[in-house]
C-alpha positions, 0 to 999 in steps of 0.5 A: 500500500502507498504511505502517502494515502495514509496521509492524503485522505484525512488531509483531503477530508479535513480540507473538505469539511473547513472549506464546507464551515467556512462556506457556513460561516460566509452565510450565516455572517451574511444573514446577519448583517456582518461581513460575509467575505471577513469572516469566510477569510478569517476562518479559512486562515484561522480554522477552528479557532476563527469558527469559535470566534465567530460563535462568540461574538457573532449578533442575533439575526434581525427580526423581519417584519 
């Protein structure tokens, strides 16, 4: 078997699911009037950490009447 697979995969995995949080991320910062674009960079750059930052600080959606 090829090493290199051992590797491979759970890098491909773990790239796959931080582009599908960051894409998350980009609309629900969206949704509430934030910067979509910031946040979607923040945790492209920052990973998990920008995700749990977001979370934090992150405002209620705006009620729409």
């Amino acid at each position: 078997m090829q090493y290199y697979l051992l590797w491979l995969v759970p890098a491909v995995i773990w790239f796959i699911i931080a582009i599908l949080i960051a894409v998350w991320v980009y609309r629900d910062a969206e949704s509430r009037g934030e910067s979509g674009v910031l946040w979607l960079i923040i945790v492209l750059i920052t990973g998990i950490i920008g995700l749990i930052i977001w979370l934090i600080i992150r405002r209620d959606k705006p009620v729409v009447s």
